[in-house]
N, C-alpha and C positions, 0 to 999 in steps of 0.2 A: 484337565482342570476338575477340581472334586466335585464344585459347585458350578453352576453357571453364573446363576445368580447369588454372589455370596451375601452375606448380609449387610454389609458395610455399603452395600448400593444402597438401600431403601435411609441408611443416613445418611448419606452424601446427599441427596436429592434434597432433603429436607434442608440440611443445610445451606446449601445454595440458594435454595428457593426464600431462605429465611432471610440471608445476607446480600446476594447477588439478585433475586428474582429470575434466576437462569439467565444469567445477562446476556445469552449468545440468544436465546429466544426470537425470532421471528418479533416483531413490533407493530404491530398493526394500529394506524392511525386511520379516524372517519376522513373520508375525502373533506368534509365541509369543512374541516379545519383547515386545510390549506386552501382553499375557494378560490379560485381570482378569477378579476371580470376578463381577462382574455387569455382565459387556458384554454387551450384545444380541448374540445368534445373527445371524447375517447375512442371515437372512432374516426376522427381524425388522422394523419399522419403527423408524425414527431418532426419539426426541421431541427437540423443538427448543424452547429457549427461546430469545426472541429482546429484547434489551438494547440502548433506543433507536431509538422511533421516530418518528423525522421521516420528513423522505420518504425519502432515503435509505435508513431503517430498515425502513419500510412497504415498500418496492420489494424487498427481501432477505426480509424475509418472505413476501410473496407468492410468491415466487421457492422458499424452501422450501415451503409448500404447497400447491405445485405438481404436487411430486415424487412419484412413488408409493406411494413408500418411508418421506417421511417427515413430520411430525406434528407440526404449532405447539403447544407446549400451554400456555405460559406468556407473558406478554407486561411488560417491564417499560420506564416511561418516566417521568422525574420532571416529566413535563404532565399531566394530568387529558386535556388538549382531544386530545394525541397518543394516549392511550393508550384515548379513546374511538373517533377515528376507526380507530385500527388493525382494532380489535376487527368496526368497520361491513364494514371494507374484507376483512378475514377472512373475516366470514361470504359476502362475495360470492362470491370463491373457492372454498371450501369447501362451501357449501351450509347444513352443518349446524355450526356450530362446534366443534371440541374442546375450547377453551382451559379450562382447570383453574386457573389462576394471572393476576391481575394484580395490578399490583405497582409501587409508587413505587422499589423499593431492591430492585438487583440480588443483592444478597447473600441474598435468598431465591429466588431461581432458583438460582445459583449451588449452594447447599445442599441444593437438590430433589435428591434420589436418584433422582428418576424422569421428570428430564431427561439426555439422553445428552450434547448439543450444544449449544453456545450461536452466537448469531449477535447482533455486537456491529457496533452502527453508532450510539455515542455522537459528541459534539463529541472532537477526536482528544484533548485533554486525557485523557479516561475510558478511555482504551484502554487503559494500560497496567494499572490497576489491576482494571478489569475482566481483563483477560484475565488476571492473577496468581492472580486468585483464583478464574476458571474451572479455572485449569489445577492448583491445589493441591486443590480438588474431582473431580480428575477428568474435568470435561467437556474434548469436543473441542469447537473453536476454529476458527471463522468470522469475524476481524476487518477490519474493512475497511481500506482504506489511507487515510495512509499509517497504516503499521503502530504509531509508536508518537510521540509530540510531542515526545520529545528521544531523544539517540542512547543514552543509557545507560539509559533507560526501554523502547527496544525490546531494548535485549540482555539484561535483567530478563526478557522478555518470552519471550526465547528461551529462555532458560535454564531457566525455571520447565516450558514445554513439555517440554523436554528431561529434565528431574529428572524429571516426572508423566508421561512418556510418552502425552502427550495430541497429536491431532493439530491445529495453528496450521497456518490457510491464508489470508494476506492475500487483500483483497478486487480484487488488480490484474488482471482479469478480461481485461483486453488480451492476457493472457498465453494463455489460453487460446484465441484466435482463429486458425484455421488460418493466414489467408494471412499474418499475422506471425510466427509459428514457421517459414511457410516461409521467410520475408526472410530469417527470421536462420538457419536452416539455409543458406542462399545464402552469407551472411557466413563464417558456421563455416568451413564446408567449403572457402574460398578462392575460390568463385566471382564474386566482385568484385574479386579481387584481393588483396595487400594493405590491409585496413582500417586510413586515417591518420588521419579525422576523420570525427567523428558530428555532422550536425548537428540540434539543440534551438529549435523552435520553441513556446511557449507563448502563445499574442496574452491582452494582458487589453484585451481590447475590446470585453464584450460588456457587456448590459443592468447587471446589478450589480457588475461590476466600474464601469464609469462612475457608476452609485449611490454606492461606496464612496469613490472619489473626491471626490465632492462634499462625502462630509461630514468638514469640514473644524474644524468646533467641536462643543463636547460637547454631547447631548442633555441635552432640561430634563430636572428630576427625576420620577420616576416612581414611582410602588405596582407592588412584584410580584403577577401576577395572580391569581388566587385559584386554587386548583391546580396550582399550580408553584410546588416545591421551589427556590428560586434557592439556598439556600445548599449545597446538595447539590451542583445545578448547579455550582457554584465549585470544588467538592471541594475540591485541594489547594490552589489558584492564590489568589491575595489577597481578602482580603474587600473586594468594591468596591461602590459603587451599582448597582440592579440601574437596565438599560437595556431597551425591546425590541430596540435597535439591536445590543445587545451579545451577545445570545443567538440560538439555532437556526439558520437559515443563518448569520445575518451572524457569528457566531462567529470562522469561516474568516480573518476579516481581522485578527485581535489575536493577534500571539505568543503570548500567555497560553494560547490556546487553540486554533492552528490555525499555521498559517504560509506562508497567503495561497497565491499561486499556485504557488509555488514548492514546496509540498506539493501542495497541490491535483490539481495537473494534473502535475508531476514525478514525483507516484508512479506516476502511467502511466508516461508520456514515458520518463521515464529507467530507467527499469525495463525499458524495452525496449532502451536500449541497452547494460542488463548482460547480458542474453541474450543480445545478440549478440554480445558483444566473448567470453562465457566466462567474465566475470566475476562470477557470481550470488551466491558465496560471499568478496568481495574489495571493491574498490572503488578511485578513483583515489586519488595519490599527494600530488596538490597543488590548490589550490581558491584560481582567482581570481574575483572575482567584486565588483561595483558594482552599485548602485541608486541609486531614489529613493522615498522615501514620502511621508506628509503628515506636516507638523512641528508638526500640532497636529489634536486630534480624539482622537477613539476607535480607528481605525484604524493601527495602528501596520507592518502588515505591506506588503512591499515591491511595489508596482504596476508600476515599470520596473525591467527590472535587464536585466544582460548577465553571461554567467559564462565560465570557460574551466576545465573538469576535464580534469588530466593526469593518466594509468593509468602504469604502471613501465615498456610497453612502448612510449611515448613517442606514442601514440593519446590525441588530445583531442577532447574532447565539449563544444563549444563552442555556447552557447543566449544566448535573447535573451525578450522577450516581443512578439514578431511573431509575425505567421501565415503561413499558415494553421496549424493546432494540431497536431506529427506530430516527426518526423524522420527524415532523409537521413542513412544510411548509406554512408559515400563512400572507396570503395577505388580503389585501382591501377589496376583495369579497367571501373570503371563503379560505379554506384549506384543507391541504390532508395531512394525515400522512403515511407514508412508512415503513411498519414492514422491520428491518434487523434481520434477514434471513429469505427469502422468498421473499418479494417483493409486501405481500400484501397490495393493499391501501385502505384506509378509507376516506372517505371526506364528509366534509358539506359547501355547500348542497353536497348531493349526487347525483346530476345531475352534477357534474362537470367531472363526471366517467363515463358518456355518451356522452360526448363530441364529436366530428369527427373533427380533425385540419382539417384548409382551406389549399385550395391548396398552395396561399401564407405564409402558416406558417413557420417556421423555425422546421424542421426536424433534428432529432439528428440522425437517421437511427435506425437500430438493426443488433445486432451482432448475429452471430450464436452457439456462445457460447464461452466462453471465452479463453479456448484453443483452440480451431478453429480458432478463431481472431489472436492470436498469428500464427500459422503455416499457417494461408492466406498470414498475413503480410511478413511472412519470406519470401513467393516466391513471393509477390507483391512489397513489398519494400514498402509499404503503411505506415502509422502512424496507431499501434493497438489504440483500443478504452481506453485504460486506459495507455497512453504513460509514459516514465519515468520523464517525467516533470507533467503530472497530480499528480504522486503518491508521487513526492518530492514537489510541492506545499498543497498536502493534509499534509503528516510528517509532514511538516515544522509547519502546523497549533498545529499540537500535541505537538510537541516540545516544540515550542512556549510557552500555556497552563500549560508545566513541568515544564518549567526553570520560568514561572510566579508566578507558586506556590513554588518554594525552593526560589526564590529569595523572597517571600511577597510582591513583586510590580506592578503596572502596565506598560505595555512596549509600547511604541509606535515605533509600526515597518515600516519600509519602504519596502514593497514586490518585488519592481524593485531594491535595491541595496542590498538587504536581508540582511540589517544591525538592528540591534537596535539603534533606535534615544536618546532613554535618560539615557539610561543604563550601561556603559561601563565592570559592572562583569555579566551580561546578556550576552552584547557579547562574551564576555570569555568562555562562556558556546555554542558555536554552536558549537564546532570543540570537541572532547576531547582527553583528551594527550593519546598520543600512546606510546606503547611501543614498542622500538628496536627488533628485525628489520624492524617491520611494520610502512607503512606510507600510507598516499593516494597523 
């Protein structure tokens, strides 16, 4: 690379700073804004209730106690068989268990006064409602990604945090990885150059993605099993026959309740290319984007696709469902690709991985890991590193992407009024119809 620092950095920065304020920025709020008369002293212990456990769920709870700080004490799952293993899986960690609360129905966590936080890792359907009703209680907010199963159900989401001054930190935990904050500190700051194109690799090649595949016609009928809540399960989505095909992992593959890979793995993936572009708080401008699925079966969500997102500053983020699983950040002067999961990068030249930012560079900082950020932020009142507005501007890009491909058209979107500009059964599609007595 000729330059390290070529020039076209020192106006990026400006620019951003001018339009964006570095929107991926660190946010540091006074504790006394968020004030309540019964927050735990900060040297306190955090109690945790934690909403959903499969594995997923189980993984995030061990994960909370873990910590020194903080305190499982509730556990809710609408399985009998989940919410016994959790419990098993607890005491290992633990030793001695604390748990005070189990529970088929979030809404008695939720209501515990003497839970601080919640940690929500439902099928993405449950997210939004769960997390409405943490944040109008009070609790802080551990959601995982993506953040919310349609775009006007994450910005409920956000907003309700915002009204409650509660802290939301999507579960996009990539974000927290040093040597990808350092990529994209690389990007920021003009050390690549020019940034014209992001490239988006997702493969669905793996063992159940090829399961999903396969199944091509409807499972026989079946008896829900005896401790599982399935109509619960359903919440607001249609009342349908229960499947085991249809429920706990396999979820992930029906629009109803998930949105395939394109959620799945985009809530990383793309999430990391709003960080890097400066975009955390934004999103692109226009969403092409094709697939294919199966035209009959249970599975309705998209296994191939190809997309093209264009931002205002004419930078496309162009993805596919090949691999390896990452994306290539490709400027002016070279590039670097970012394995998701893991965090390793690659680049050429390879001198860009030797780098030392100046002291005037723009710093993203680093987290000390990703639940840790969350339970700092609780007693600091700080914005965590992956905020609930990062993680509803990344959704919102996946979303987006779905409703591109069922609709077969292009959308030009507005990201400040989160409208569809040309589309009016596009728009139709942010919200989906609920069913009684759920609303957001």
């Amino acid at each position: 690379m000729k330059n390290p620092r070529p020039t076209t950095r020192r106006t990026f920065l400006k620019q951003s700073a001018a339009v964006a304020g570095l929107s991926q920025a660190p946010y540091f709020v006074s504790s006394s804004v968020f004030a309540k008369p019964n927050r735990p002293a900060p040297s306190d212990r955090i109690t945790v209730g934690c909403i959903g456990l499969g594995g997923k769920g189980r993984r995030n709870m061990t994960e909370f106690a873990k910590e020194p700080d903080s305190e499982v004490v509730a556990l809710c799952d609408l399985d009998q068989a989940h919410l016994k293993l959790a419990q098993e899986t607890l005491a290992g960690v633990k030793g001695s268990p604390t748990v005070s609360k189990v529970t088929r129905d979030f809404r008695e966590i939720v209501s515990d006064s003497g839970i601080d936080a919640v940690s929500i890792a439902t099928p993405d359907h449950w997210h939004a409602l769960t997390t409405i009703a943490a944040a109008k209680a009070g609790k802080d907010i551990y959601c995982e990604k993506p953040l919310a199963n349609s775009v006007m159900e994450g910005r409920a989401m956000c907003e309700a945090a915002q009204q409650h001054k509660v802290v939301l930190q999507t579960g996009s935990h990539e974000r927290s990885r040093s040597t990808i904050r350092y990529a994209c500190e690389l990007a920021l700051n003009g050390y690549l150059g020019e940034i014209h194109t992001i490239r988006i690799q997702m493969p669905t090649d793996q063992a159940h993605h090829m399961q999903a595949r396969e199944l091509v016609s409807m499972p026989k009928k079946q008896e829900v099993p005896e401790g599982f809540d399935y109509d619960m399960w359903l919440g607001h989505t249609a009342e349908v026959p229960y499947y085991e095909e249809r429920c706990h992992f396999w979820w992930r593959f029906q629009l109803a309740y998930g949105g395939g890979e394109m959620t799945d793995r985009g809530a990383h993936i793309l999430d990391i290319a709003q960080m890097a572009l400066g975009k955390d708080r934004s999103g692109p401008v226009r969403f092409e984007a094709k697939g294919t699925r199966n035209e009959s079966g249970l599975y309705d969500a998209f296994m191939d696709f190809q997309f093209v997102n264009t931002y205002d500053n004419g930078v496309k983020v162009v993805g596919d469902n090949s691999g390896p699983r990452g994306l290539e950040l490709i400027g002016s002067d070279g590039k670097i690709f970012i394995a998701i999961h893991g965090g390793k990068l690659t680049a050429d030249p390879v001198s860009l991985l030797d780098i030392n930012l100046a002291k005037e560079d723009y710093i993203l900082g680093r987290s000390p890991g990703h639940f840790r950020n969350f339970l700092d932020c609780v007693k600091s009142r700080e914005e965590p590193v992956a905020t609930g507005e990062f993680g509803h501007r990344t959704s919102t890009i996946c979303h987006l992407n779905n409703i591109a491909m069922i609709t077969g058209r292009t959308l030009e979107w507005d990201p400040e009024r989160e409208v569809v500009l040309n589309d009016p059964e596009a728009n139709g599609m942010l919200l989906p119809k609920m069913r009684h007595p759920w609303s957001i």
